[in-house]
Structures are given as C-alpha cells and as structure tokens.
C-alpha positions in Angstrom: 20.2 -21.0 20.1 19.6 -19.6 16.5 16.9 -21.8 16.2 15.3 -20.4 18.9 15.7 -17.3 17.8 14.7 -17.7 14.3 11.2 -19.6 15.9 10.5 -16.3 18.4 11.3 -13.6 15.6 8.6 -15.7 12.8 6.3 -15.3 16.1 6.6 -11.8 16.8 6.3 -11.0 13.2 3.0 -13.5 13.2 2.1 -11.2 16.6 2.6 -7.7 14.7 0.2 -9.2 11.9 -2.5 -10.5 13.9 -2.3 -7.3 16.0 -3.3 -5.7 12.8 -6.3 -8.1 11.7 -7.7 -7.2 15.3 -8.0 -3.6 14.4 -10.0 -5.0 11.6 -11.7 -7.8 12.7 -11.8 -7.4 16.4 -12.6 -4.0 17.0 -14.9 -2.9 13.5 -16.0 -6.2 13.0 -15.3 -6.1 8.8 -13.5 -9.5 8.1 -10.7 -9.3 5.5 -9.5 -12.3 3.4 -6.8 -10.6 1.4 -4.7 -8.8 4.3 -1.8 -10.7 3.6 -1.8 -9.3 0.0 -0.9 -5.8 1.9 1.9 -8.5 4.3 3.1 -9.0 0.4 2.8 -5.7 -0.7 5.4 -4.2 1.8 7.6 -7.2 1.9 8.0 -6.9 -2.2 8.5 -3.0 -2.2 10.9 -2.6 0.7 12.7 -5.4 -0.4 12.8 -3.9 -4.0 13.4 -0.4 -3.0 17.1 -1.7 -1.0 18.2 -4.6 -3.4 17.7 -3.1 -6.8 17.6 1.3 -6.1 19.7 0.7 -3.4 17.5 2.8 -0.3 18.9 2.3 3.4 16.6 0.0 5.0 14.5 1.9 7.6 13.4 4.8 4.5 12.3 1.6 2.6 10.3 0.3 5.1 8.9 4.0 5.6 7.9 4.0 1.6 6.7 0.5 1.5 4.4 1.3 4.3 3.8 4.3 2.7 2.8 3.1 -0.4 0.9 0.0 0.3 -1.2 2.3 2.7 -2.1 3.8 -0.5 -3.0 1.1 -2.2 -5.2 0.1 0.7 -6.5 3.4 0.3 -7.9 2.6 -3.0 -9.0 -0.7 -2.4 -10.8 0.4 1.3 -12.5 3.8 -0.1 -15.1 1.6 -2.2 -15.3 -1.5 0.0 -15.8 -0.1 3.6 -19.1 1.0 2.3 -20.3 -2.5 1.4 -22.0 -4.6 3.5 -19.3 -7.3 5.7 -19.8 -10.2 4.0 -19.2 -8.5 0.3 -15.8 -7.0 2.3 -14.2 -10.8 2.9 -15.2 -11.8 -0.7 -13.5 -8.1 -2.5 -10.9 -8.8 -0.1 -10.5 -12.2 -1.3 -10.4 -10.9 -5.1 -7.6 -8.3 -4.6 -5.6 -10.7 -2.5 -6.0 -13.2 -5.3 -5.2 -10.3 -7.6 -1.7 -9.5 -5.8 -0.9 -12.8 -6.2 -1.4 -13.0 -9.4 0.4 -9.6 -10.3 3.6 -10.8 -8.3 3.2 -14.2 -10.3 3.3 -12.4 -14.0 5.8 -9.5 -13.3 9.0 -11.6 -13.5 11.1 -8.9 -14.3 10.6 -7.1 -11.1 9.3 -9.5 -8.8 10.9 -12.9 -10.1 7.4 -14.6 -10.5 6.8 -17.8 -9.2 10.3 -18.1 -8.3 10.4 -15.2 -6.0 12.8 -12.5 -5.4 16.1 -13.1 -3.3 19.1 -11.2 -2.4 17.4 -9.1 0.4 20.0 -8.4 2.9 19.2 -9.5 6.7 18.3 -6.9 8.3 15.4 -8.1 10.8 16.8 -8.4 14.2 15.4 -10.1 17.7 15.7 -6.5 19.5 14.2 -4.7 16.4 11.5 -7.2 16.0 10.6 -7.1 19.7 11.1 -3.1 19.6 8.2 -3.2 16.4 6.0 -6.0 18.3 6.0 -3.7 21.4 5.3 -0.5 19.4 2.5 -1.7 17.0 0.6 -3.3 20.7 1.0 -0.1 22.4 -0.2 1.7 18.9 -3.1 -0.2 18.7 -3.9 -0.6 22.2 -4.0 3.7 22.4 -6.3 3.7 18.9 -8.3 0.8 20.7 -8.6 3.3 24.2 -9.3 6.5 21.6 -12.4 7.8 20.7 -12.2 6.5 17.4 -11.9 3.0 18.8 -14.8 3.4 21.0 -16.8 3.9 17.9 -15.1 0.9 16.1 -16.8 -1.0 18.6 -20.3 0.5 18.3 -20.2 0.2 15.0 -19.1 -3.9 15.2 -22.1 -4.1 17.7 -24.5 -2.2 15.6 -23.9 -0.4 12.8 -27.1 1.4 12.4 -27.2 2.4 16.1 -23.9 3.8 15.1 -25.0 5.3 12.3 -27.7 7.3 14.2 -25.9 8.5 16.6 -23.8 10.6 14.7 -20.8 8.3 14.1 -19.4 8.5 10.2 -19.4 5.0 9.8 -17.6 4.6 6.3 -14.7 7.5 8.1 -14.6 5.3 11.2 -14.5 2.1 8.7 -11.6 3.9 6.4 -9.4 4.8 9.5 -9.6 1.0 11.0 -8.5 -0.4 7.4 -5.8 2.1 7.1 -4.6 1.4 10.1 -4.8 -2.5 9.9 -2.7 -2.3 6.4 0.1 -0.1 7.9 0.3 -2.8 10.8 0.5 -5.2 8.5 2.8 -3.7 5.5 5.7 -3.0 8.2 5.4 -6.8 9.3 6.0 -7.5 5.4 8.7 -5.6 5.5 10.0 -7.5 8.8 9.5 -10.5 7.4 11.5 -10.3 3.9 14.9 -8.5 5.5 14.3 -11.6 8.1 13.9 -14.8 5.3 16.1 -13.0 2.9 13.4 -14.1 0.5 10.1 -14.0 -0.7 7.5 -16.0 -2.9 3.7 -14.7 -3.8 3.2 -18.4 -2.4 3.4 -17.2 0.9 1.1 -14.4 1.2 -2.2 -16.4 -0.1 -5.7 -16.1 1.5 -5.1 -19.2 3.6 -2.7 -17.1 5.7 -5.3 -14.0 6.1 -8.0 -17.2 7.3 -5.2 -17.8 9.7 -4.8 -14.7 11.1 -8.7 -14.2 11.6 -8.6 -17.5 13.3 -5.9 -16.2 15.8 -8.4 -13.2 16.6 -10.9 -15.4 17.8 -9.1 -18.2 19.2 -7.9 -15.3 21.9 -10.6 -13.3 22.1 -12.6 -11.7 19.5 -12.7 -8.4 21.8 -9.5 -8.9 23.4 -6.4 -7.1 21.7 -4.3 -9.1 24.9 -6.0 -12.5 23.3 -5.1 -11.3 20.0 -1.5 -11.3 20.8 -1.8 -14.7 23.4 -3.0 -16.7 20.6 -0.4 -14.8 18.0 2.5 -16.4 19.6 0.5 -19.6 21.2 -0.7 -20.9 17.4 2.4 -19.8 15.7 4.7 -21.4 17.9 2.5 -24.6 19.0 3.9 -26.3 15.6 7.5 -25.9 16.2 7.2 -27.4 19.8 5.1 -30.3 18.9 7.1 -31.6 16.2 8.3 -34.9 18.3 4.5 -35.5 16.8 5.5 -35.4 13.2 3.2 -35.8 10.5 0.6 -36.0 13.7 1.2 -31.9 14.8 -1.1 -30.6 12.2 -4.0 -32.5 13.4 -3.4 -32.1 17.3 -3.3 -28.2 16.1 -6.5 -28.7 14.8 -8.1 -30.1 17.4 -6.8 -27.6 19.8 -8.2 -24.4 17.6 -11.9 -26.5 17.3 -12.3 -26.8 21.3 -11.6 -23.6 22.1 -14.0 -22.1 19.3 -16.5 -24.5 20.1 -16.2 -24.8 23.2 -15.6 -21.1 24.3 -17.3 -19.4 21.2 -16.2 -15.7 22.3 -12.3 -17.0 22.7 -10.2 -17.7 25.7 -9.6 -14.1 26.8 -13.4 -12.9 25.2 -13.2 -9.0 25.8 -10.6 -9.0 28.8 -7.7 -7.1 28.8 -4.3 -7.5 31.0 -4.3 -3.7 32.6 -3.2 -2.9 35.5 -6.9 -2.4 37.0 -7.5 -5.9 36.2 -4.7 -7.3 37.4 -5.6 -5.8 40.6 -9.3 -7.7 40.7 -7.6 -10.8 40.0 -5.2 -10.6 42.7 -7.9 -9.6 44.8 -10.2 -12.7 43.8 -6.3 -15.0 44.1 -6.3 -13.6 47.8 -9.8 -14.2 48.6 -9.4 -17.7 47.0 -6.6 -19.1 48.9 -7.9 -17.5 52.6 -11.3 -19.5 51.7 -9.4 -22.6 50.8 -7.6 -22.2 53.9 -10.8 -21.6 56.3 -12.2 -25.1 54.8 -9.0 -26.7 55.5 -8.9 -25.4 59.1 -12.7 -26.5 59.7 -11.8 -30.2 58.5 
C-alpha cells in the first residue's frame, strides 16, 4: 500500500510541474529548458530554511516560492524579450548554472552529495490538495484575460503586438507564474524524498516536462495533466518489462507525436459544456448502432 502511495504522490508532484510548463509552453508558446532549475531552487531553499534556521514548514514553502519567483524575476525580465528559440537556449544556461552553483556550495547545499535530513512532510491529502489547487489556478489564469492573450501571442506575436497587447508584460506574468507552479512542486518534492541532489533537477527533466505538454495536448491544460500522470506512472507499471520499459515508453511518446502531431487531447478541454456534446454524440451513437442492428 505505501508503494502505491509513494508512486501516486511522485505523479501528482510530476502533474503540479507539468501544469506549470503548460502555462509556459502551452498557452505563450516560449519553451524553457532550465524550469527544473526553479523545481531545484524551491526544493533547496525550503528545505534549508526548516532543517538548518529551523522555519515551520508551510512559511518555508511561502519564502522559497517567494524567493525563487524572484530569481525568475531576474532571469525572465531580460529573456522574455528575446526571440523563443534564444529563450530554450538562456534557459538552458541558467539551468546549467543552478546546477553548477548547488554542485560548488558544499557548505550549504552538500554538493554533489546532496542535502539530507529534511523532515517528511509531503502528504497524499496535501499533495492532492496542491495538485487540485495549482489546476484550478491555472485553469482560471488560462479562462482570464490575460490568458486569452497568452494565446494570441503563441499564435502570432506580432498580431498581438498590434493590437494593443504588451507582449513582454503578458510574457513576464506567464513566466512568473510557471516558476511559482513549479517552485512549490520543489518544495513538495524534497519534504516528500527527504532528500535532494542537483542530479535531479537537470535539463533532461525540463525536456521531459515539455514532452508531457505535447504528448496531451499542446493547447489542452486537461492533456497536460492526462499525460502528467500517464508518462510518469507508465514506468512503474511496466516494470514486469525490465530493462525493456524504457524503450516501450519510447515508442509510445513517438506514435502519439507523430502520429497525432497536436497531442491526444489537442486544444480540448474536460468542462462541463463538453461533457455535455459528448454525451450527446454517445447517445446519438448508440440509437444509430441500434437502428442498423434492427434493419439487419
């Protein structure tokens, strides 16, 4: 039973992250390769803040967030006025950066060794209370008017542009708003493994994350979260395969990028509306399958 819920807290910290990247990736269309530097940032701080000053948990998690919105802060105000492709390679640099910083400072950090002795504090209910929280915070911003125009500008920038929308603001508040997301799921994730290494938070895991976004759906914050919890917790069911799991993973994520280009959900959403036209589409389904049955 543990096991079990050890695999669906990793997921719905992986869910909180992803959720995160879509605000970035999904909705503005800027691709980061460094967000899990910002995952590192707030695991590290938190997890420093309670184990060596002693703070309670939840105002450590409030200043970590706090702070490593800051640092995004500095890092977004110069990049979100470069072109996308120069985004993923500063991104890159300042993820690489992190790593390197949490590497040389020993002394706070514990370098390559990492730093241990964070208490367990990440809970199923409190991780399934933040996973519902940062959906519904991100699903509001994505309904907004500052969303809307997140989207204009991911379709066209210079349309956007002259129309009145302040891209680099609208670029700024997206960023912001991806690194808080993603900070608190740092913070999740150290008071969950009771431990973290800079190993961890490397770019391969921000390449991971954008590959999530468009596996479900590169418009779709329900696809976002679908493939979130799909990718993250296809491994741990297919290990009967062994050595073989990382391949069949693989093949699965080429198909469905290949195959379906805009992701399995593309831009559709699970609302109530839409739940409605499918239900509709079921009924009308089923009576037609039944008229051809009657006719034969």
């Amino acid at each position: 039973m543990e096991l079990y819920i050890s695999i669906a807290i990793q997921i719905l910290i992986t869910v909180i992250s992803v959720v995160g990247v879509f605000v970035l990736t999904g909705m503005t269309g800027m691709f980061s390769l460094g967000q899990a530097a910002f995952m590192a940032i707030g695991a590290y701080v938190s997890g420093i803040l309670v184990v060596n000053l002693g703070f309670p948990f939840p105002a450590a998690c409030a200043l970590a967030v706090i702070f490593t919105v800051f640092i995004g802060f500095i890092v977004g105000f110069p990049t979100v006025r470069l072109r996308r492709d120069y985004i993923s390679l500063v991104t890159l640099g300042f993820g690489e950066a992190i790593n390197a910083l949490l590497n040389r400072a020993a002394a706070i950090t514990g370098g390559a060794a990492g730093f241990s002795g964070i208490p367990p504090k990440t809970t199923l209910t409190l991780t399934v209370i933040s996973t519902i929280a940062a959906i519904a915070v991100v699903w509001k911003f994505k309904t907004s008017k500052y969303g809307r125009q997140c989207i204009a500008i991911k379709s066209d920038e210079l349309a956007a542009k002259s129309m009145g929308i302040n891209v680099a603001r609208i670029k700024m508040i997206a960023f912001l708003l991806s690194v808080a997301v993603t900070a608190y799921a740092g913070c999740l994730y150290a008071f969950f493994t009771t431990y973290v290494d800079p190993s961890v938070f490397g770019w391969k895991k921000s390449a991971d994350w954008v590959i999530m976004v468009f596996f479900g759906g590169v418009g779709s914050l329900t696809g976002a979260v679908f493939s979130a919890a799909f990718l993250t917790g296809l491994p741990e069911f297919l290990r009967f395969l062994a050595e073989y799991r990382s391949i069949f993973y693989a093949v699965v994520v080429l198909l469905v990028i290949n195959f379906k280009p805009a992701g399995i959900f593309g831009e559709w959403e699970l609302t109530m509306h839409n739940l409605q036209e499918f239900k509709i589409k079921a009924i009308k389904a089923i009576k037609t399958i039944k008229k051809l049955k009657n006719k034969n």
